[in-house]
N, C-alpha and C positions, 0 to 999 in steps of 0.2 A: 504494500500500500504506500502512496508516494505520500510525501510530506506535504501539505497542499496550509496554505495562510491567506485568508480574507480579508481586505484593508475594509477600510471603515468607508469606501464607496461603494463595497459590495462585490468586487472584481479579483477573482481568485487565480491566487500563483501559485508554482508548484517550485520547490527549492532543488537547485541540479548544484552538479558538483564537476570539475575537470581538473585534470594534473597537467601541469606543465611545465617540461624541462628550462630554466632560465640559460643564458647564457656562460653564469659563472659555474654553472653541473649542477644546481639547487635545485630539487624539486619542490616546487609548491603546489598548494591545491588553491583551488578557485572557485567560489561560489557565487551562485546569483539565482535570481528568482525569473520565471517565463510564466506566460500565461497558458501554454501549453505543454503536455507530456513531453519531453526530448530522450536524447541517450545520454545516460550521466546520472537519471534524478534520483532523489533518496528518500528515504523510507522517516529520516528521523532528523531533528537538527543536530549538530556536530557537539559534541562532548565541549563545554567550555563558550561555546553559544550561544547568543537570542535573539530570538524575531525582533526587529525595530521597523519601526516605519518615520515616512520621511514627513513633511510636512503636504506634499502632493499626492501622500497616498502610497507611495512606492516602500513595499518589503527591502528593509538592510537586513543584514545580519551585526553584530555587535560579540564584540568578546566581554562575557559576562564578567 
């Protein structure tokens, strides 16, 4: 079941997640919110995570 967050206009996002090699050999991950299913999305928010929202409505994530 995908991780799915309602902003307060009523329009529902789903939280996806990608890794990406940087330049320096560092992997990071990358998160962000879609309106729709992709390949990547996740089941839960990330250990050490929370939903935020912006002032337009838009799901952040935030280190708790």
């Amino acid at each position: 079941m995908a991780f799915s967050y309602t902003n307060k206009r009523g329009v529902t996002y789903f939280l996806h997640a990608k890794t990406t090699t940087l330049r320096s050999g560092k992997v990071q991950n990358l998160y962000y919110f879609a309106k729709e299913k992709k390949a990547g999305v996740l089941d839960a928010v990330p250990q050490g995570y929370k939903v935020d929202e912006t002032a337009n409505g838009l799901p952040v994530l935030k280190k708790a």
